[in-house]
C-alpha positions as CSV (number, residue, x, y, z in Angstrom):
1,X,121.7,23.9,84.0
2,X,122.9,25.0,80.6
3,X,120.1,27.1,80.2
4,X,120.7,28.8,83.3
5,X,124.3,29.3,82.4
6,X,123.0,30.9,78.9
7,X,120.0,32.9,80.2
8,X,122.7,34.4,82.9
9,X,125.1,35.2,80.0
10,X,127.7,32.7,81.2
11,X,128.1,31.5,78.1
12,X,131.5,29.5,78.3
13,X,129.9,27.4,81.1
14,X,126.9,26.6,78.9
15,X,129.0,25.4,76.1
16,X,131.1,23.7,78.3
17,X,128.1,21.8,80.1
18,X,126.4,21.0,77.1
19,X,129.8,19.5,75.3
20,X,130.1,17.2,77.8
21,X,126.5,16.1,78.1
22,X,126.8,15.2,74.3
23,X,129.8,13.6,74.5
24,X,127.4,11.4,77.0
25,X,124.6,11.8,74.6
26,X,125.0,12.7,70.9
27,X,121.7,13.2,70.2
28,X,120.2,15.0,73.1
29,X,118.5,17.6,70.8
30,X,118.4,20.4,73.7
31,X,121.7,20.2,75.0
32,X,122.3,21.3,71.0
33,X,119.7,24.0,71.2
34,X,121.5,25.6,73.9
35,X,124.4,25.1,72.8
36,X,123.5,26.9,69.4
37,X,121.9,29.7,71.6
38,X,125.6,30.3,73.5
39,X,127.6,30.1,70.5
40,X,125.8,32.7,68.9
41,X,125.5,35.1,72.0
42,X,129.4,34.8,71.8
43,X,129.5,35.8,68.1
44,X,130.9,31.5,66.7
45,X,127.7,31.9,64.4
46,X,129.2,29.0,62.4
47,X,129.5,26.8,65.4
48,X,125.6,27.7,66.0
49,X,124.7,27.1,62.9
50,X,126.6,23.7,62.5
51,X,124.9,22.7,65.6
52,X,121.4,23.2,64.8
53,X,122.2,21.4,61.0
54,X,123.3,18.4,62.6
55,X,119.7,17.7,64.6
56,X,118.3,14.7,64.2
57,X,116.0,14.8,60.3
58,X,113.0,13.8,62.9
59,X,113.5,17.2,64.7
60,X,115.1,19.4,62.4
61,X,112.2,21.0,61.2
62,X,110.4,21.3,64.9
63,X,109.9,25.2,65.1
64,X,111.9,26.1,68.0
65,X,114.9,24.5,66.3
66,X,114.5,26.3,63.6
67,X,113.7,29.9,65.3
68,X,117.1,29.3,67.1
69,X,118.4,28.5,63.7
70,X,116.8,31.7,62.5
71,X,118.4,34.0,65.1
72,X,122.2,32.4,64.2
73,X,121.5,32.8,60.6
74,X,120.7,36.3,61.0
75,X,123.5,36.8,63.3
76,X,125.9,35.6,60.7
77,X,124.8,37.8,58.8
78,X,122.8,35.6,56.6
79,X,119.5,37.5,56.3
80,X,117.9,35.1,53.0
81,X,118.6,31.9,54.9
82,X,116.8,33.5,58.2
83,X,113.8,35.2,55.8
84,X,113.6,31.1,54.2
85,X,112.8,30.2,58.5
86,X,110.4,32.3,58.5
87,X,108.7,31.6,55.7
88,X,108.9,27.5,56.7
89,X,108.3,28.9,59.9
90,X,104.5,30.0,58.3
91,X,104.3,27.1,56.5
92,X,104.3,24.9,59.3
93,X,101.5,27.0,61.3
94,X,99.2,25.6,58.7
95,X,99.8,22.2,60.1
96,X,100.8,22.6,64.0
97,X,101.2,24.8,66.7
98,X,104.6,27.3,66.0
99,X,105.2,29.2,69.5
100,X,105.4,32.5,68.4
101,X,107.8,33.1,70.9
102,X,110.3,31.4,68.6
103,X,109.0,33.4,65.7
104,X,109.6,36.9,67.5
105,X,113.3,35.2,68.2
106,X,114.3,35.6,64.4
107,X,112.5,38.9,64.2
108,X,114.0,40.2,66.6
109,X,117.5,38.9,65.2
110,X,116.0,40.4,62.1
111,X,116.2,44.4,63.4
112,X,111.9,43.7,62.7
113,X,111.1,45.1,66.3
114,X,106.7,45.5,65.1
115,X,107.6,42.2,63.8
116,X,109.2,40.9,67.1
117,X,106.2,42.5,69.7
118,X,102.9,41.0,67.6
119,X,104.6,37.8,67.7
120,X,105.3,38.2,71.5
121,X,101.8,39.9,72.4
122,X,100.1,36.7,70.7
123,X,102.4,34.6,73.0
124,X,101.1,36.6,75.4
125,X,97.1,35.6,74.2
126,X,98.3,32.1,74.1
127,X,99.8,32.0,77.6
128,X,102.9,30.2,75.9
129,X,104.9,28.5,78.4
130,X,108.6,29.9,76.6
131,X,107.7,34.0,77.6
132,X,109.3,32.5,81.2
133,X,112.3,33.4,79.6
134,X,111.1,36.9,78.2
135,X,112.9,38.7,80.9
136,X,116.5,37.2,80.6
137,X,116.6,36.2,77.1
138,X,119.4,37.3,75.8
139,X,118.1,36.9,72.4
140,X,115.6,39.5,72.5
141,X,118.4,42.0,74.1
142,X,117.9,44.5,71.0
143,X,113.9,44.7,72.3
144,X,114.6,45.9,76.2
145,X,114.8,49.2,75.2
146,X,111.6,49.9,73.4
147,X,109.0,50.5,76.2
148,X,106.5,47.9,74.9
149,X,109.0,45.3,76.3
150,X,108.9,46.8,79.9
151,X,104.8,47.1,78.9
152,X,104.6,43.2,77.4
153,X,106.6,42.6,81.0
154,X,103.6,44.0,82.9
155,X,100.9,42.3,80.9
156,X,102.6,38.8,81.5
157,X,103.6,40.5,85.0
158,X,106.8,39.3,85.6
159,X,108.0,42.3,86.3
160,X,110.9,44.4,84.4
């Protein structure tokens, strides 16, 4: 439900549903995520930030954590810190699967649109389960504009 609340930009009910779901469970690693994800739409890029820190050590470096971390640090302002993501973020593709979707997140944060639309075409070839979210990411707001979003739309057909 949190996502929901965040993917329909109600962002004070998302932070508000996922604080009480960790003050029932600390270390539910998702209701942290989306947490992160509301606290940056609404500009607390520290809050976002702390968040993402304070995973677990045993998920910390799983890459859609750290693509969420890479879109607060950029937000903040913090462009080294989100540059160092994306560099672990490559690093780690030599040893598992990185969804690209999470990848084009931080470019996107970034102002690296090409960047942002190879990393969601090869979503795209890999039929990655996150582009569900492609159309109401709030994230990837500073992409609707450019008509290869309306076009990558199409090609997944889920309609603009």
């Amino acid at each position: 439900l949190a996502a929901l609340f965040y993917l329909s930009r109600r962002n004070d009910e998302s932070i508000e549903l996922c604080q009480k779901v960790l003050n029932l469970n600390p270390d539910f690693v998702m209701a942290r995520v989306f947490l992160a994800r509301a606290y940056t739409q609404k500009g607390m890029n520290d809050a976002a930030i702390g968040e993402l820190r304070s995973t677990s050590a045993s998920t910390s470096r799983d890459p859609r954590i750290l693509g969420v971390l890479g879109c607060a640090l950029a937000a903040a302002g913090m462009i080294k810190d989100a540059e160092e993501v994306l560099t672990e973020l490559r690093e780690l593709s030599t040893t598992q699967y990185v969804p690209p979707y999470y990848v084009a997140l931080v470019h996107a944060a970034l102002g690296q649109k090409d960047l942002a639309f190879e990393s969601l075409h090869q979503a795209s070839e890999d039929r990655a389960l996150d582009l569900r979210f492609l159309r109401l990411d709030p994230a990837l707001d500073t992409l609707r504009s450019d008509p290869r979003f309306d076009a990558l739309l199409r090609k997944i057909n889920v309609g603009s």
